[in-house]
C-alpha atoms as a printed R data frame, in Angstrom:
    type eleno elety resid chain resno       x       y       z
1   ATOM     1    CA   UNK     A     1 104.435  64.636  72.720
2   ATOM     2    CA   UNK     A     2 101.158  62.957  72.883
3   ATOM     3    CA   UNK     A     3  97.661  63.813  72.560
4   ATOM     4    CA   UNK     A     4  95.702  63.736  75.932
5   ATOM     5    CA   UNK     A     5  92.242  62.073  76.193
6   ATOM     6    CA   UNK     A     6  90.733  64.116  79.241
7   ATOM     7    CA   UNK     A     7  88.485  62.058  80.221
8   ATOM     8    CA   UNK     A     8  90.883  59.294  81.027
9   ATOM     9    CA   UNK     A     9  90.534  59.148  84.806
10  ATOM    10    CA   UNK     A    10  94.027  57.104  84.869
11  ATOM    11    CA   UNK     A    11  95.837  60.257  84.134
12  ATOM    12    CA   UNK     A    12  96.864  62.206  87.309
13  ATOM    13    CA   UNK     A    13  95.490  65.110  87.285
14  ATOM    14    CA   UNK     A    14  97.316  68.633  87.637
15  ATOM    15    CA   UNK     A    15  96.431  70.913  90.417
16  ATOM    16    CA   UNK     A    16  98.199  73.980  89.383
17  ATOM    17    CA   UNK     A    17  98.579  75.475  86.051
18  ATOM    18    CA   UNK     A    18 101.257  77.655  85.042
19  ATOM    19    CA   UNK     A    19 100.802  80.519  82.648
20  ATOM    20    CA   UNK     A    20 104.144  81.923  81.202
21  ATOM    21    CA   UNK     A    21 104.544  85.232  80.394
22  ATOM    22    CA   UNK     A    22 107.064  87.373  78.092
23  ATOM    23    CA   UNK     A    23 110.482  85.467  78.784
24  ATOM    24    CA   UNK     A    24 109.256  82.336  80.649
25  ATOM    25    CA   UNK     A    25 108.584  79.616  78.282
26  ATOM    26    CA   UNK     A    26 109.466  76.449  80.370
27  ATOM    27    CA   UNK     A    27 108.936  75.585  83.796
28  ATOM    28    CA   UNK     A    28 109.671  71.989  84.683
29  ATOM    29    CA   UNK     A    29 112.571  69.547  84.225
30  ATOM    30    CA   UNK     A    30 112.121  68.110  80.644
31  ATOM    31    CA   UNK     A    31 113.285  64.920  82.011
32  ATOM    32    CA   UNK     A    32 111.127  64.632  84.921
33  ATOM    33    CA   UNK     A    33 107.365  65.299  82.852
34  ATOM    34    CA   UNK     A    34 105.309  64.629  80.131
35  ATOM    35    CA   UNK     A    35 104.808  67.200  76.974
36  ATOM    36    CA   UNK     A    36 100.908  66.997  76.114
37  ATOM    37    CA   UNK     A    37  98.557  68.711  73.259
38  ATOM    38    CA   UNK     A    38  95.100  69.185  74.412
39  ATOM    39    CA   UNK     A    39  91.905  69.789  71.562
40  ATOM    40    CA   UNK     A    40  89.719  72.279  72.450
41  ATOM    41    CA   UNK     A    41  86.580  73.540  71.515
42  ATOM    42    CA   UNK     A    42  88.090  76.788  70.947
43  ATOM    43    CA   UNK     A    43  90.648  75.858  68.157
44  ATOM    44    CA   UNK     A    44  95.033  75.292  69.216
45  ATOM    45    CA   UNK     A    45  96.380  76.284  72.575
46  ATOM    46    CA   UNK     A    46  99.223  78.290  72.677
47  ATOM    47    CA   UNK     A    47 101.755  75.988  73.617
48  ATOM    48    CA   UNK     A    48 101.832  72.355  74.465
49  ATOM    49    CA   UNK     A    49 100.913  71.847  77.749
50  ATOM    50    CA   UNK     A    50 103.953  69.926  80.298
51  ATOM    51    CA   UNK     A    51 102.956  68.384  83.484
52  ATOM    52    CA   UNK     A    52 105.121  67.471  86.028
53  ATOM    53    CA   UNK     A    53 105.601  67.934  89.566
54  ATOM    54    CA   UNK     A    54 107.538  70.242  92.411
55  ATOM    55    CA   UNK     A    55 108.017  69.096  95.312
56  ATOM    56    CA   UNK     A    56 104.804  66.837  95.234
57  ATOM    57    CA   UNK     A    57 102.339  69.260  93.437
58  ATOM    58    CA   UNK     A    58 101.309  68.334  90.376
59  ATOM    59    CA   UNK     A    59 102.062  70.924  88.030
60  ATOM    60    CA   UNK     A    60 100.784  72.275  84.258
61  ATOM    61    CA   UNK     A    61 102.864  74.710  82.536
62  ATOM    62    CA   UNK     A    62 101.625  76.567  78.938
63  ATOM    63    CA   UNK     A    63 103.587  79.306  77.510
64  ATOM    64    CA   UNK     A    64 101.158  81.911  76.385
65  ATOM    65    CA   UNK     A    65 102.528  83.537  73.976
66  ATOM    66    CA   UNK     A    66 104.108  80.004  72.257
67  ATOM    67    CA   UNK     A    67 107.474  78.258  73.275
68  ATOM    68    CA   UNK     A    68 108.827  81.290  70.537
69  ATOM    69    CA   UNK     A    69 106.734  84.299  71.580
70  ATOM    70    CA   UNK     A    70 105.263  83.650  68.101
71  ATOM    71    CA   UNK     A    71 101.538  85.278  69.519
72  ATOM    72    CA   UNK     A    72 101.401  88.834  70.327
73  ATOM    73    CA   UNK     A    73  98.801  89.574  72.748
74  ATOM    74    CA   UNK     A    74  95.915  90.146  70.540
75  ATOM    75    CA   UNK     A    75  96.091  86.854  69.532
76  ATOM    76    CA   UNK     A    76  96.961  84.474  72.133
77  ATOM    77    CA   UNK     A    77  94.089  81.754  72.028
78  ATOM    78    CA   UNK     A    78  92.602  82.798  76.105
79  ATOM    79    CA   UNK     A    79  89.544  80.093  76.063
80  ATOM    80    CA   UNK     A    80  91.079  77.337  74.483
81  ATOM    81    CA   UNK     A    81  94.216  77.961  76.742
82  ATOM    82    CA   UNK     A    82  92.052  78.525  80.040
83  ATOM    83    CA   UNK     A    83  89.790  75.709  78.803
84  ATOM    84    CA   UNK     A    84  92.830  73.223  78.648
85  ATOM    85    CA   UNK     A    85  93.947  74.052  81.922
86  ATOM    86    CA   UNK     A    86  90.259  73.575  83.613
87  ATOM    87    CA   UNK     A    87  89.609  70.342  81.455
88  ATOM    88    CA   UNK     A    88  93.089  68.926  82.745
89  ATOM    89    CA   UNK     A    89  91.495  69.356  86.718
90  ATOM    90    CA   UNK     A    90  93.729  72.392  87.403
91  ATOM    91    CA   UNK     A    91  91.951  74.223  90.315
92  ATOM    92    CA   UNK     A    92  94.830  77.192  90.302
93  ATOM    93    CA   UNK     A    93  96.616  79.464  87.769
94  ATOM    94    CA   UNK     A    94  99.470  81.029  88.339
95  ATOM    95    CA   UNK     A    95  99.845  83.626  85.437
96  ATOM    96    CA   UNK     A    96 102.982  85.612  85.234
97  ATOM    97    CA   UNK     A    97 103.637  88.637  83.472
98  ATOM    98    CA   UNK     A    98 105.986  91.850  82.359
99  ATOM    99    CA   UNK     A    99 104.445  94.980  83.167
100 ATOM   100    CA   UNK     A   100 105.119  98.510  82.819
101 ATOM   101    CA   UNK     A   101 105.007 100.494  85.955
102 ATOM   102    CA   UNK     A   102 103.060 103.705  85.923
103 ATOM   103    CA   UNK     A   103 103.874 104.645  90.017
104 ATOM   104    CA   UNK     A   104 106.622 105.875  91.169
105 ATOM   105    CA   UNK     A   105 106.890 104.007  93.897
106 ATOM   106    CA   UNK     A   106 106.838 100.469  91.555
107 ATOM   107    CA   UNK     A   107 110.349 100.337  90.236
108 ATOM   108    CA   UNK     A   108 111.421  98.247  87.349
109 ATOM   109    CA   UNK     A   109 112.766  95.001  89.110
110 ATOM   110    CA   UNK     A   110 110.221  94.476  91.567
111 ATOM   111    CA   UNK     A   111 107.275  91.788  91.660
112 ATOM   112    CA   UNK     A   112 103.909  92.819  91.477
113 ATOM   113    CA   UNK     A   113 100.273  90.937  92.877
114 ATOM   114    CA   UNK     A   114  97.310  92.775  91.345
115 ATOM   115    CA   UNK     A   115  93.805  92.616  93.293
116 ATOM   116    CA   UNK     A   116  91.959  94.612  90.007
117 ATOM   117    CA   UNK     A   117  91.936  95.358  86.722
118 ATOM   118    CA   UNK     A   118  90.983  97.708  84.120
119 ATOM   119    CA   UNK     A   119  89.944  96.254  80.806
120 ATOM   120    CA   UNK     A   120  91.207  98.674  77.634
121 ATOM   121    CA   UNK     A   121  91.431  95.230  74.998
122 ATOM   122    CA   UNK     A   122  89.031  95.394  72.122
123 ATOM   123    CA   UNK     A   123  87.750  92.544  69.688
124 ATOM   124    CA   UNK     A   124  88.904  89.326  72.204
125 ATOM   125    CA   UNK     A   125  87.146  86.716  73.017
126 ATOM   126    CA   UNK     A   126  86.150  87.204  77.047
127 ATOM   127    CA   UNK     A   127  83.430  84.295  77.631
128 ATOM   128    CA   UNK     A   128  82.885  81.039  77.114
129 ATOM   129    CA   UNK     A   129  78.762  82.152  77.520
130 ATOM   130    CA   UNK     A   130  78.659  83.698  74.590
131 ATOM   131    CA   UNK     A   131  75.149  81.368  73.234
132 ATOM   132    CA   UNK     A   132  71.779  80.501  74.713
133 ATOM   133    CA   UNK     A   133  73.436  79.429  77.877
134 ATOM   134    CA   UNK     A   134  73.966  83.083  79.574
135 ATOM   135    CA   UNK     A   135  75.648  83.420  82.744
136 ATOM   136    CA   UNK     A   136  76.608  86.943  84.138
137 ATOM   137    CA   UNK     A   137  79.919  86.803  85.533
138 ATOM   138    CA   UNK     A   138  80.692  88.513  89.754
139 ATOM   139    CA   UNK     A   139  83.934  90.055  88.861
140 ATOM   140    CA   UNK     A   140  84.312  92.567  91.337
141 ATOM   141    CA   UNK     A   141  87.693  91.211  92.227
142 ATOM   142    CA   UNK     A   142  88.941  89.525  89.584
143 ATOM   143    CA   UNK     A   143  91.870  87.763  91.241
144 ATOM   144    CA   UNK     A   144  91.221  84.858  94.330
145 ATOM   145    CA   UNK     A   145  92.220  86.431  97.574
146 ATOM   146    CA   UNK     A   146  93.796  83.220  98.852
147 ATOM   147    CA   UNK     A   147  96.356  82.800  96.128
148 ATOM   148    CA   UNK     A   148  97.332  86.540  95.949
149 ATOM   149    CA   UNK     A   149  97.998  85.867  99.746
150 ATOM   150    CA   UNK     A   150  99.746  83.053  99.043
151 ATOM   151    CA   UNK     A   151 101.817  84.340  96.111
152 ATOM   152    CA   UNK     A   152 102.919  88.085  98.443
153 ATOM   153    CA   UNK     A   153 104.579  85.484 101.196
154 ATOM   154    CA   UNK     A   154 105.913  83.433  98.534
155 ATOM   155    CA   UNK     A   155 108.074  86.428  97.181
156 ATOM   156    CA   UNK     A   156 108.613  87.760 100.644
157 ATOM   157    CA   UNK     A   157 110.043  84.672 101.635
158 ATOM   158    CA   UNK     A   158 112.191  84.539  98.595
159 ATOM   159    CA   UNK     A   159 113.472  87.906  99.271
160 ATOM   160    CA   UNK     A   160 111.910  89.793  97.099
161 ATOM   161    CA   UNK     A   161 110.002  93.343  97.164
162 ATOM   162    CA   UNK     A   162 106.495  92.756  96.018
163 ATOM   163    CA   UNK     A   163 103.965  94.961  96.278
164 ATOM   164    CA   UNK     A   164 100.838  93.254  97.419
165 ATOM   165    CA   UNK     A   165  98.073  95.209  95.551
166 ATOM   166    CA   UNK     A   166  97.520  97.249  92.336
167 ATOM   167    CA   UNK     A   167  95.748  97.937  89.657
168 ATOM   168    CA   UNK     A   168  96.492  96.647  86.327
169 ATOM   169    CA   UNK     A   169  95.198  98.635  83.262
170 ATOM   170    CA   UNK     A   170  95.483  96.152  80.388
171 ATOM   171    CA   UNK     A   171  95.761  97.547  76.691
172 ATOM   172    CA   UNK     A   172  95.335  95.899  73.669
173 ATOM   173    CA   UNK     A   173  99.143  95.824  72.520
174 ATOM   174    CA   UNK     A   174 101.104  94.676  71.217
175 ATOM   175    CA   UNK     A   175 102.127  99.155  70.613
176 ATOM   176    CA   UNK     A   176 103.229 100.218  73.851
177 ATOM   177    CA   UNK     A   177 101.542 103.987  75.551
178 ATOM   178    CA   UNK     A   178 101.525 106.907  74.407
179 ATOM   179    CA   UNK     A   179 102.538 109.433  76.725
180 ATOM   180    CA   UNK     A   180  99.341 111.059  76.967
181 ATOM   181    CA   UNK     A   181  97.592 107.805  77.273
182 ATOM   182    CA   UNK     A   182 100.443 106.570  80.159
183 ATOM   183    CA   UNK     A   183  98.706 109.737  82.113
184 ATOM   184    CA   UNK     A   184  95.048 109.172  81.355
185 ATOM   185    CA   UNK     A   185  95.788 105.522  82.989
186 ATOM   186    CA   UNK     A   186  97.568 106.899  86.154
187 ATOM   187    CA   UNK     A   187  94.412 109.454  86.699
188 ATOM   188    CA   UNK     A   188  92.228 106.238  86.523
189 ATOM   189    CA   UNK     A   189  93.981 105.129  89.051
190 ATOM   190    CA   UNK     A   190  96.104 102.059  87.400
191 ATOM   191    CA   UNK     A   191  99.487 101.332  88.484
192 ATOM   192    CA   UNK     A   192 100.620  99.102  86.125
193 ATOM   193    CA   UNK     A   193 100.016  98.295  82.366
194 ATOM   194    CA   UNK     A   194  99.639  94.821  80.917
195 ATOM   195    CA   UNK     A   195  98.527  93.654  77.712
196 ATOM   196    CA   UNK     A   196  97.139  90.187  78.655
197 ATOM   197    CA   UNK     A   197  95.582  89.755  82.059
198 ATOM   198    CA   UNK     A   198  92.458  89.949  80.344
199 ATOM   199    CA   UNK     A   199  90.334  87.889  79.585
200 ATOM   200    CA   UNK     A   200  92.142  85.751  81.070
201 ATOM   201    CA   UNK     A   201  91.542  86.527  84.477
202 ATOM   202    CA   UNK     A   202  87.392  86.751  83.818
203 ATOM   203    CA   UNK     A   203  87.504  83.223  81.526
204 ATOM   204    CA   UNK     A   204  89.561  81.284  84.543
205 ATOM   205    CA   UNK     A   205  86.601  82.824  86.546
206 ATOM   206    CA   UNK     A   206  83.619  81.632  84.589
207 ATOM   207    CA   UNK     A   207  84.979  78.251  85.132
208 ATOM   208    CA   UNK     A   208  85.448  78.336  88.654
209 ATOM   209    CA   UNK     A   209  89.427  77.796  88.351
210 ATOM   210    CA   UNK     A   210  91.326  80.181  91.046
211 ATOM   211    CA   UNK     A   211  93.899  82.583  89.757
212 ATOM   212    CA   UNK     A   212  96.681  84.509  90.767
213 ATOM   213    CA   UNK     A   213  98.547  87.181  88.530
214 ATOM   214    CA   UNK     A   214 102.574  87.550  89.184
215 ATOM   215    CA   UNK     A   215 103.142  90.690  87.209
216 ATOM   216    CA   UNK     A   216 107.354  91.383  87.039
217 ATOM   217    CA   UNK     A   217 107.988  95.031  86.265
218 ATOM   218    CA   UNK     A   218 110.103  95.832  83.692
219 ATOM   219    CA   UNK     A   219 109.818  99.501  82.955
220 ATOM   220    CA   UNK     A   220 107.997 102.434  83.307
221 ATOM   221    CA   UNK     A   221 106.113 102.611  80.807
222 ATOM   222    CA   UNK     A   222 105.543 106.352  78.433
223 ATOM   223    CA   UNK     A   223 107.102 107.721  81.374
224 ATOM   224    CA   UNK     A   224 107.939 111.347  82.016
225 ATOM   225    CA   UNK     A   225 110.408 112.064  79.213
226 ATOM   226    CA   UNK     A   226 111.920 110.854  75.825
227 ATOM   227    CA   UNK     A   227 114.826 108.629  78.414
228 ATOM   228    CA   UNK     A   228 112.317 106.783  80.554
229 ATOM   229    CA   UNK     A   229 110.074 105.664  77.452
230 ATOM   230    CA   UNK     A   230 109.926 101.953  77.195
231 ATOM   231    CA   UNK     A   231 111.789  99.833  74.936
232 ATOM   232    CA   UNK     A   232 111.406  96.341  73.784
233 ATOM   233    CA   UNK     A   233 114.587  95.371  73.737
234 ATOM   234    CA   UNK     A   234 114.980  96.538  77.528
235 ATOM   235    CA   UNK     A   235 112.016  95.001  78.390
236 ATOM   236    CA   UNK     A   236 113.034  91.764  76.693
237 ATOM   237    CA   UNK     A   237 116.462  92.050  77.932
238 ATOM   238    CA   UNK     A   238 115.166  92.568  82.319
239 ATOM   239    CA   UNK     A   239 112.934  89.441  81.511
240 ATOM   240    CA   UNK     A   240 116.231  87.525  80.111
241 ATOM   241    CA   UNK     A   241 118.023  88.505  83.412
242 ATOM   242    CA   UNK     A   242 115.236  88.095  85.510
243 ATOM   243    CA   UNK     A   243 114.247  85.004  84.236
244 ATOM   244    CA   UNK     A   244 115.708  82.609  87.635
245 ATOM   245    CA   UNK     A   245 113.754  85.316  89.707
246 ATOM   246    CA   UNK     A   246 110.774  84.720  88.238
247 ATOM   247    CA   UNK     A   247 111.129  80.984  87.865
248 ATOM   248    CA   UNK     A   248 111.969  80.632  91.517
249 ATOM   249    CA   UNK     A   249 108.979  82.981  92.361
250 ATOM   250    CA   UNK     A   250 106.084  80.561  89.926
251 ATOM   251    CA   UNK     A   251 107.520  77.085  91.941
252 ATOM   252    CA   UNK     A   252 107.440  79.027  95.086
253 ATOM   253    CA   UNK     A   253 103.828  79.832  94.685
254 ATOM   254    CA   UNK     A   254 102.733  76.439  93.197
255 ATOM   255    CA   UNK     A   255 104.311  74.471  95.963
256 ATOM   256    CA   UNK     A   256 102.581  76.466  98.661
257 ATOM   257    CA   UNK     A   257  98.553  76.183  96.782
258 ATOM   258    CA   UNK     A   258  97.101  73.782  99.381
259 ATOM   259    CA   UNK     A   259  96.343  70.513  98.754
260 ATOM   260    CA   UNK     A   260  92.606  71.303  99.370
261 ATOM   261    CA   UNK     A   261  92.419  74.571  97.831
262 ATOM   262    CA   UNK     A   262  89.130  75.123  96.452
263 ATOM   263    CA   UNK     A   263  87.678  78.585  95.051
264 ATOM   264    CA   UNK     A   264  84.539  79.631  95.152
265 ATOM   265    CA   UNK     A   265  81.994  79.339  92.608
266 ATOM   266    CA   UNK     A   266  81.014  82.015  90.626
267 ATOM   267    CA   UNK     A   267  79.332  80.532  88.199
268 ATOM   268    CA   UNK     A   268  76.837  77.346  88.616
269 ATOM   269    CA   UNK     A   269  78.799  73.899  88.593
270 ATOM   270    CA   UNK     A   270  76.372  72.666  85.833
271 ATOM   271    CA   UNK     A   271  77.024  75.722  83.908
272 ATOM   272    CA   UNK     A   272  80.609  75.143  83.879
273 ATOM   273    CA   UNK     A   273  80.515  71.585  83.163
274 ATOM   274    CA   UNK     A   274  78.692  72.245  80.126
275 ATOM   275    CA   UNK     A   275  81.428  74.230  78.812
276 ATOM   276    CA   UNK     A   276  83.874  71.576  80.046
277 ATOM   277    CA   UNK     A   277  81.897  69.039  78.244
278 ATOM   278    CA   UNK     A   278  81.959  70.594  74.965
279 ATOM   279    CA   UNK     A   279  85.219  68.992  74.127
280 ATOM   280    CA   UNK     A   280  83.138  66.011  73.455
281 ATOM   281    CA   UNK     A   281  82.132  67.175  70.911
282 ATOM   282    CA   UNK     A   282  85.370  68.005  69.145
């Protein structure tokens, strides 16, 4: 593993980034890329960072919650994570995730695209404008059109049922629902609960990097009664076996970003390169 200098223009730059969720904590042929540790202005990442490439895309995978799951959700490191992805050039993330369904009509198994969100964390970290600097963040839809698009005909033309829109309600973790709570979120009109699409979502936003949520659903939640309740070691155990499904689905994605994919900004260039440019000063 080496430390990365990014500002060293001789270093090709990744296009895509790769978040891994609960039970994906590799992505590319070990022999075929490079294992790098990025400093950040915002203390550790998560994970070393390894870039590599499928099928001609340049590629940057980081497993969020640490190549052992040693971070529970409340305490994976979002900015200096989404910071090391943006300061390596990545212009797309491709975040995947378990999620409990809370519609009957999402059944455990299934892939999931979310087009909102409902924030329920507390106490994390959700700007990088957080001095003099302020910038007020358009977040109306939190996820870029263009990859969700991308990532529904991905999975369709894998095979798999994916529901193209939802709404993700994401708690604080890493306790599961109550029952009473796994209500109160279906009456707001969620459909699925997470417990780390945000910030992460909003800080990829304020620095003008794309992203794309690929939510895998692994139960159902509180559910209706004591047999439908989730369990971790279910939920651990339909990540295990879905764990070829869901790599196929993340390289399926990545390959089809385009070349020229470019998001819109939401936040002034200038702004953003300030922020990038604070890892000078590490």
């Amino acid at each position: 593993m080496t430390a990365l200098d990014t500002t060293d223009s001789s270093i090709p730059a990744p296009m895509v980034g790769v978040f891994g969720g609960s039970g994906l904590y590799s992505l590319l042929d070990r022999d075929r890329s490079e294992t790098v540790d990025v400093v950040t202005p915002y203390g550790p990442i998560s994970s070393p960072i390894t870039i590599g490439d499928l099928d001609g895309v340049r590629v940057a995978f980081l497993a969020r919650h640490g190549i052992a799951h040693t971070l529970p959700p409340h305490r994976v490191p979002y900015r200096a994570n989404v910071w090391a992805m943006a300061s390596l050039g990545v212009r797309a993330i491709v975040s995947s995730s378990a999620v409990g369904s809370l519609s009957p009509r999402i059944a455990p198994g299934t892939f999931v695209v979310p087009d909102q969100l409902i924030d329920r964390t507390s106490g994390r970290a959700d700007t990088f404008f957080d001095g003099a600097d302020v910038q007020h963040l358009p977040f109306s839809d939190p996820y870029c059109a263009q990859l969700r698009t991308i990532a529904t005909d991905a999975l369709a033309g894998l095979g798999e049922k994916v529901h193209p829109s939802a709404t993700s309600v994401v708690v604080q973790g890493p306790r599961f629902s109550t029952r009473a709570e796994s209500r109160w979120y279906r009456s707001l009109g969620a459909h699925i609960v997470n417990m780390t699409q945000y910030p992460e979502a909003a800080l990829a936003a304020e620095l003008n990097v794309g992203l794309v949520n690929v939510s895998f659903v692994t139960d159902s939640d509180a559910g209706d009664s004591a047999e439908d309740a989730v369990d971790p070691a279910v939920v651990l155990r339909r990540m295990a076996e879905a764990e070829q499904r869901i790599r196929s689905a993340i390289a399926a994605i990545a390959i089809a970003v385009p070349r020229d994919y470019a998001t819109p900004s939401r936040v002034p260039d200038d702004a953003v390169l300030r922020v990038l440019a604070a890892g000078a000063l590490v």
